[in-house]
C-alpha positions as YAML, in Angstrom:
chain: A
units: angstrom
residues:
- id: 1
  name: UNK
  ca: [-139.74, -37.11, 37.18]
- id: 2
  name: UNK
  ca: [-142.16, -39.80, 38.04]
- id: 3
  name: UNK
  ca: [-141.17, -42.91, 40.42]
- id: 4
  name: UNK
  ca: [-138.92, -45.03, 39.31]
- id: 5
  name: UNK
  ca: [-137.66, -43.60, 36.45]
- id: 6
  name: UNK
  ca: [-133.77, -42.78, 35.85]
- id: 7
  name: UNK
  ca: [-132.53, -39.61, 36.90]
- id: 8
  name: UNK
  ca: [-130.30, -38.14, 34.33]
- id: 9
  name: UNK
  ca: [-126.36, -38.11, 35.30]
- id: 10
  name: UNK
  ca: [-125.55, -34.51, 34.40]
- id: 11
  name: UNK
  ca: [-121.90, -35.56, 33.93]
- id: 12
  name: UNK
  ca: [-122.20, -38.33, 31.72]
- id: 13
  name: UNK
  ca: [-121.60, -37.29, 28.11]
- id: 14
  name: UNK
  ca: [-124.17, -36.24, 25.26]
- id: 15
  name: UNK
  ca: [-122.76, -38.05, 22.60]
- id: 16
  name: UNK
  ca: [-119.08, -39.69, 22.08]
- id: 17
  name: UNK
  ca: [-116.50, -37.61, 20.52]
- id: 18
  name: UNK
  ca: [-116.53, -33.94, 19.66]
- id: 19
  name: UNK
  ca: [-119.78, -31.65, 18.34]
- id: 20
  name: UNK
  ca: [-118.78, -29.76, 15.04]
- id: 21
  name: UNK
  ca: [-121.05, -26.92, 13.86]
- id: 22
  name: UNK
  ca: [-122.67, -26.76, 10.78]
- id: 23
  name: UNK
  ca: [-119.74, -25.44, 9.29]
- id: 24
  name: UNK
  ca: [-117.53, -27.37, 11.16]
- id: 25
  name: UNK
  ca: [-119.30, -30.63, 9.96]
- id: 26
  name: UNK
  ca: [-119.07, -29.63, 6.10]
- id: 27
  name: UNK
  ca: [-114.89, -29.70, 6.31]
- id: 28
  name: UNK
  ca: [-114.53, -32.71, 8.10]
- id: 29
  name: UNK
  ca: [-117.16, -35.08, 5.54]
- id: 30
  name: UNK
  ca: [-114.77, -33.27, 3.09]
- id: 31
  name: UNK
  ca: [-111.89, -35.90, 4.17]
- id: 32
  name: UNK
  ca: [-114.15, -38.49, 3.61]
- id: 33
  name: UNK
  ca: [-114.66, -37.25, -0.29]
- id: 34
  name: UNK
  ca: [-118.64, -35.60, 0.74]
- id: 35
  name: UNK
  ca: [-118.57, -32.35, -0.28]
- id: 36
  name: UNK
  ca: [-121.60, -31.02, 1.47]
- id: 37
  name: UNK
  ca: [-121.83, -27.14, 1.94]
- id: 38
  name: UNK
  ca: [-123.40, -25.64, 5.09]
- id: 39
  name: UNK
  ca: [-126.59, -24.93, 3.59]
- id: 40
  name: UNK
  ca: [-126.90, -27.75, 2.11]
- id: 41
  name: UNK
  ca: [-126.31, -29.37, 5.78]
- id: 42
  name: UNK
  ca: [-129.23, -27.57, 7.11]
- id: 43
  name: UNK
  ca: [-131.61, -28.41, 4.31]
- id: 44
  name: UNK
  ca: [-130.62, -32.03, 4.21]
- id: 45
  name: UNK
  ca: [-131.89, -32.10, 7.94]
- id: 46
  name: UNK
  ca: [-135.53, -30.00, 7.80]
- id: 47
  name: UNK
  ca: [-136.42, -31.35, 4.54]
- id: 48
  name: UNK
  ca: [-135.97, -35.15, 6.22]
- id: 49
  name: UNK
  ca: [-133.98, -36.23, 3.68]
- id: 50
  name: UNK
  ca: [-131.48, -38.61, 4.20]
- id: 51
  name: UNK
  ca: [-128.66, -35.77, 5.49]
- id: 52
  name: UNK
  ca: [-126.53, -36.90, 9.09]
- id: 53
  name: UNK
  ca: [-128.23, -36.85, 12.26]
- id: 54
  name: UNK
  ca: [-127.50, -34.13, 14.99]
- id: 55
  name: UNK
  ca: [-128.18, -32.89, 18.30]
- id: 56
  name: UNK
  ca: [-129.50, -29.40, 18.90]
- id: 57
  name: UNK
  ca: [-128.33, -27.25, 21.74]
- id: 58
  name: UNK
  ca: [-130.54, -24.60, 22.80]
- id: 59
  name: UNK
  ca: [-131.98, -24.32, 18.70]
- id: 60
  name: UNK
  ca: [-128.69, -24.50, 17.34]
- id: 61
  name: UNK
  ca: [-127.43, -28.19, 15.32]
- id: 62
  name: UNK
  ca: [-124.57, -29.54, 16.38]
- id: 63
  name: UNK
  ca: [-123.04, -33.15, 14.66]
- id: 64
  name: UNK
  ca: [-120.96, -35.75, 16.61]
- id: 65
  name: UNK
  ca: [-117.79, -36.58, 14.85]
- id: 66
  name: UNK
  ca: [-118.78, -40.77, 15.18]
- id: 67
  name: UNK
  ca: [-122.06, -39.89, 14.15]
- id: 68
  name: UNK
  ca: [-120.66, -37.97, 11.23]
- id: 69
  name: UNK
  ca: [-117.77, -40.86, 9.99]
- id: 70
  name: UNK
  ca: [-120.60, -43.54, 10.47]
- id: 71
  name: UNK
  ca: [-123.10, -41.53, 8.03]
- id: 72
  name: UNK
  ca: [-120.36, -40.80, 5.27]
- id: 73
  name: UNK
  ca: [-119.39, -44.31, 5.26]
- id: 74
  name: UNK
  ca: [-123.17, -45.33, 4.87]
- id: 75
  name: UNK
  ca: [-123.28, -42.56, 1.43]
- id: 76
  name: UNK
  ca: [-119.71, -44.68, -0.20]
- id: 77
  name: UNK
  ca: [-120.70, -47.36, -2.57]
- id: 78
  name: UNK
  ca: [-118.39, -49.90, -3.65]
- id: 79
  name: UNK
  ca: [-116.65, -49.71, -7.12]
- id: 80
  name: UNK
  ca: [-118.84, -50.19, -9.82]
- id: 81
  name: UNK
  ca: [-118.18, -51.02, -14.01]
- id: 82
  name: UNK
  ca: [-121.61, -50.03, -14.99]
- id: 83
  name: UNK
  ca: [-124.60, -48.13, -13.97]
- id: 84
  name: UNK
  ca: [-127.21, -50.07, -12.16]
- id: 85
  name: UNK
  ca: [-130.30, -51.28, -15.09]
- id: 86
  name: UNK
  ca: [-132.80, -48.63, -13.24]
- id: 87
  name: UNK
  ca: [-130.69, -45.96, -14.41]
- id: 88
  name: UNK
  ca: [-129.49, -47.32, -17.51]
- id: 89
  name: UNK
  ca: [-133.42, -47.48, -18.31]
- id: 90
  name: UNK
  ca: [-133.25, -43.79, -18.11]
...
């Protein structure tokens, strides 16, 4: 550490709410209508496409629940009569 930065606070927490695995994450988007599998998760996140954000512990990808109901709200459009004209031009 060099002067004057902050020392970490070992208790204070990581993220808010719960860490889901992989797994984990793929039910609980499932109640918000994604259905994601676990692989799908994982490519989502190295390919850096536009999958949810996550922490990694020790190599392994954990997702905070906020984190996780933020991001599926971002992917839900509103209701929509038509296509939009780019894909109508299709």
């Amino acid at each position: 550490m060099t002067a004057g930065s902050p020392t970490p606070d070992p208790a204070a927490p990581l993220a808010s709410g719960p860490l889901l695995t992989r797994s984990q994450a793929s039910v609980f988007l499932e109640q918000y209508g994604i259905h994601l599998k676990p692989g799908t998760l994982a490519r989502l996140w190295s390919m850096g496409g536009n999958g949810p954000p996550c922490l990694h512990v020790r190599g392994k990808p954990f997702y905070p629940t906020e984190v996780l109901k933020t991001w599926a709200g971002s992917q839900i459009t509103d209701l929509r009569a038509s296509a939009p004209p780019a894909a109508r031009r299709r």
